[in-house]
C-alpha positions as CSV (number, residue, x, y, z in Angstrom):
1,X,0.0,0.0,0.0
2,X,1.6,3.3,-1.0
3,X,-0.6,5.7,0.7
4,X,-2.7,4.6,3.6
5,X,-5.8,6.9,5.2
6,X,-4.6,8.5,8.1
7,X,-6.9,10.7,10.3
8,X,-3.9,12.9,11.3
9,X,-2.8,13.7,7.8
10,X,-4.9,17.0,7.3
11,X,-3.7,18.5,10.4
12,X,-0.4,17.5,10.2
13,X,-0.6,19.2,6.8
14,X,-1.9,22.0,8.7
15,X,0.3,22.4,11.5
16,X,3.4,22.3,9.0
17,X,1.7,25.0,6.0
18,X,1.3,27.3,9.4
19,X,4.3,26.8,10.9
20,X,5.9,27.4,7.2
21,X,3.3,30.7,6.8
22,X,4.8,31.9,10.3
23,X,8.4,31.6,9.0
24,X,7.4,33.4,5.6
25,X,5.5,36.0,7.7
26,X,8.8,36.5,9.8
27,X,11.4,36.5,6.4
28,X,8.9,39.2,4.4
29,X,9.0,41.4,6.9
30,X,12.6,40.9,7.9
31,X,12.5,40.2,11.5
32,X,15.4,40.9,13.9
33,X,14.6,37.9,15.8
34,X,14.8,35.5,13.2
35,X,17.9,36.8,11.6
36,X,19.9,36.5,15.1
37,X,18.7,33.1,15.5
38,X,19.4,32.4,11.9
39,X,23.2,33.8,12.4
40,X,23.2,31.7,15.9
41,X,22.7,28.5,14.4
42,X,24.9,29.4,11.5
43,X,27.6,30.2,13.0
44,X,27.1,26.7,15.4
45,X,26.6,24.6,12.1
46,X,29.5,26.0,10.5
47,X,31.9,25.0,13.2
48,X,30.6,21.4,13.6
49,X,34.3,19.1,13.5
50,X,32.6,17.3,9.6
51,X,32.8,21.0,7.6
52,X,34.3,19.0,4.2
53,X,33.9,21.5,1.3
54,X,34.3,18.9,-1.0
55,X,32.0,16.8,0.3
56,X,29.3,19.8,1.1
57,X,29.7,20.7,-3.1
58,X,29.3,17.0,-4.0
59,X,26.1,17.3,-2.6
60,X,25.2,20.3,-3.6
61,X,25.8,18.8,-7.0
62,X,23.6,15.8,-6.5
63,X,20.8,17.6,-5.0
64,X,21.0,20.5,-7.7
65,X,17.2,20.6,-9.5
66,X,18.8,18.9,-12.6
67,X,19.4,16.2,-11.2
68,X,16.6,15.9,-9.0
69,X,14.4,16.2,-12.7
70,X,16.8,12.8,-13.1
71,X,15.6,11.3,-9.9
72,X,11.8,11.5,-10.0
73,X,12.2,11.2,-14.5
74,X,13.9,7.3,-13.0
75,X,11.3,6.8,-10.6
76,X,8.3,7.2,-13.0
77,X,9.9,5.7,-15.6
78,X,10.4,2.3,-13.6
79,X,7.0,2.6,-11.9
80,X,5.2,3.4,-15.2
81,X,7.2,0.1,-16.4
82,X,6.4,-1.8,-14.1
83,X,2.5,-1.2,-14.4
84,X,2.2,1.0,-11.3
85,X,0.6,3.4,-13.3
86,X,-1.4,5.2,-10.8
87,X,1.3,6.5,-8.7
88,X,3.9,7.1,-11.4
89,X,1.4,9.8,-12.2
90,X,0.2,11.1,-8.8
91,X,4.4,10.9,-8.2
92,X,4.6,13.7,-11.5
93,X,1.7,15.9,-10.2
94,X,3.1,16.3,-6.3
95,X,7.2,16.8,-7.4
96,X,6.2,19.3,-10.8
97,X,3.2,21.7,-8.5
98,X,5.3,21.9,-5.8
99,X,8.1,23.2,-7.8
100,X,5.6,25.6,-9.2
101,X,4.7,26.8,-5.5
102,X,8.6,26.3,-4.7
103,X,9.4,29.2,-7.4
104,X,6.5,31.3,-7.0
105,X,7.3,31.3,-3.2
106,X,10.9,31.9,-4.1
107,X,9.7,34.9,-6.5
108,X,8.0,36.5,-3.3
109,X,10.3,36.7,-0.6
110,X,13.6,37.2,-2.6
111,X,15.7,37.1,0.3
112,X,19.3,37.6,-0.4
113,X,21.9,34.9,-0.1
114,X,24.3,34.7,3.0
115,X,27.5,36.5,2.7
116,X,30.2,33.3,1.2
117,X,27.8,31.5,-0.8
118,X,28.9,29.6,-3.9
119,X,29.5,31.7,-7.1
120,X,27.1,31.7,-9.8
121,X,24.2,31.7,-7.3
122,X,21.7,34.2,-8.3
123,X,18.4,32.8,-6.7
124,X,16.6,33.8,-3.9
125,X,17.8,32.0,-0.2
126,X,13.8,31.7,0.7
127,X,13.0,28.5,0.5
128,X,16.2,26.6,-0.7
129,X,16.2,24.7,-3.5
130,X,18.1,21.8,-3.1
131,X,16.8,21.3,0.4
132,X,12.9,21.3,-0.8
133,X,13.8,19.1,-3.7
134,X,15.7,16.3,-1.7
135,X,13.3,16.5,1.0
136,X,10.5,16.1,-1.6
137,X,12.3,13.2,-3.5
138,X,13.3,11.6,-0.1
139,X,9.4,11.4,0.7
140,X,8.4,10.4,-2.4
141,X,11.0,7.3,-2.5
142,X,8.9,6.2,0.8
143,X,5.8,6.6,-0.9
144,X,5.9,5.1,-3.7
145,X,9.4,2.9,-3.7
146,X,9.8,1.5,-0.5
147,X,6.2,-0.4,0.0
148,X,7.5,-2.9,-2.6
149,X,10.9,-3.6,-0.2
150,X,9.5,-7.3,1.7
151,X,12.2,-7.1,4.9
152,X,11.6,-5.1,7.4
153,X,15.7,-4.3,8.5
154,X,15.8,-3.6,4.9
155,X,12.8,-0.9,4.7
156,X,14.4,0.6,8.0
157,X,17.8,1.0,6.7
158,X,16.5,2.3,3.1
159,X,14.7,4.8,5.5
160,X,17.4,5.6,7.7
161,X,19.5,6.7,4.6
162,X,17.1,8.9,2.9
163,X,16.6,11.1,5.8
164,X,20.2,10.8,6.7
165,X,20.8,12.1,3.0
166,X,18.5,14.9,3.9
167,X,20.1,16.4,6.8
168,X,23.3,15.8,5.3
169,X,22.3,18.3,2.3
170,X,20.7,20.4,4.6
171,X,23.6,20.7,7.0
172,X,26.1,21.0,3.3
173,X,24.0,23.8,2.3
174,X,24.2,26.0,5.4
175,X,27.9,25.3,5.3
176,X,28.2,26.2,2.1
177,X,26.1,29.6,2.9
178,X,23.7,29.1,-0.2
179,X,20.9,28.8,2.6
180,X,20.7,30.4,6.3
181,X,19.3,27.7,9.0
182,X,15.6,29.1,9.0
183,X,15.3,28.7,4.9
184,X,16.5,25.2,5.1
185,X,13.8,24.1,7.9
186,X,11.0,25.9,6.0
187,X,11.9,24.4,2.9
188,X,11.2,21.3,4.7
189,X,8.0,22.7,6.2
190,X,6.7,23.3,2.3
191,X,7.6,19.8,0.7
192,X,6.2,18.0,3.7
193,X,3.3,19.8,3.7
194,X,2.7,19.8,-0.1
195,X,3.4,16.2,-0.7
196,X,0.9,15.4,2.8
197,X,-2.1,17.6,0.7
198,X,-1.4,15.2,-2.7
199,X,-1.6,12.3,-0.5
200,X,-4.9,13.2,0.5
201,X,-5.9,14.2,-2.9
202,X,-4.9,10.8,-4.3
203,X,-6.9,9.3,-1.9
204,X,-9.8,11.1,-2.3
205,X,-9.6,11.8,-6.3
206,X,-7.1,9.5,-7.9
207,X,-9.1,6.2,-7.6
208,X,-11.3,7.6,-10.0
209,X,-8.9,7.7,-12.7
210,X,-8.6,3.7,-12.6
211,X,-11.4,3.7,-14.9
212,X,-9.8,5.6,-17.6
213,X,-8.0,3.9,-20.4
214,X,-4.5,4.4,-19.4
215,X,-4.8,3.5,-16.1
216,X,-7.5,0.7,-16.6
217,X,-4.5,-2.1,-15.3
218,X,-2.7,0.2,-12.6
219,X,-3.4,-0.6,-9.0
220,X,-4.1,1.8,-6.7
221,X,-3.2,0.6,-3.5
């Protein structure tokens, strides 16, 4: 089963869309608060003992948006393949909408880039980038890759990693000052909360589709 119904799901999709509002709120209108706390945990992060810049701009690389169009282009491609029709399209609509949002978002706030960040970075530091993608690829591995693994130690280990590859992009990007701490855990806020709202919409919509041509042999759940 790839998405199951959950009770919690709209307010947890709630709780994290506020909680992202109230850090948008605070980054629009340029709080003093926020940007001490953001320079605080900065300055922390950057002085952890595993500060690699090698390693930080590997990831960078592999958690740039091209690549990421790589990653979810894979995963349809084997779940439309392999007849999981269904999902392989619900997977499309939740990664290519919330990049939509992501930019428009982006487009908004236009908040300037930390002082050091990489060269050639001309974007926006509200929401970042890399960090929403991953985060949205990491959940959508779970979603719709890991309900076919069989072992248990074997879906807990392919889980451990993706989240671990998360914070360890996360943690590369504030290092690398393309993102201050607050951008990175909104980012996170916004794909959690976006890929929560097309889970309910699959459930609630996509069933539907099962009696259309294309998706007449897909399963659903």
């Amino acid at each position: 089963m790839y998405i199951t119904n959950d009770h919690d799901r709209g307010l947890n999709s709630l709780m994290t869309a506020l909680l992202f509002i109230i850090l948008l709120s605070l980054i629009v209108i340029n709080s003093p608060i926020l940007m001490t706390f953001d320079i605080l945990l900065q300055d922390f992060i950057l002085g952890l003992s595993f500060n690699h810049s090698v390693f930080n701009h590997l990831l960078s690389w592999l958690s740039n948006p091209v690549m990421v169009g790589i990653y979810i282009l894979l995963i349809w491609f084997l779940l439309w393949g392999f007849k999981h029709k269904l999902i392989a399209f619900w997977l499309v609509c939740t990664s290519l909408t919330g990049e939509i949002i992501f930019l428009l978002i982006r487009r908004v706030t236009a908040r300037p880039l930390p002082t050091g960040h990489e060269q050639g970075l001309t974007a926006g530091s509200f929401p970042n980038q890399h960090v929403f993608s991953i985060t949205m690829v990491a959940m959508l591995l779970y979603i719709c890759v890991v309900p076919f693994i069989r072992t248990r130690w074997r879906v807990w280990l392919t889980t451990i990693g993706l989240w671990l590859v998360t914070c360890l992009v996360i943690i590369g990007q504030i290092q690398l000052q393309n993102s201050y701490p607050f951008d990175a855990i909104a980012s996170v806020l916004l794909a959690y909360s976006w890929v929560e709202i097309w889970e309910i919409i699959y459930l609630k919509a996509f069933k539907r589709l099962t009696q259309t041509r294309i998706f007449n042999h897909s399963d659903f759940n």
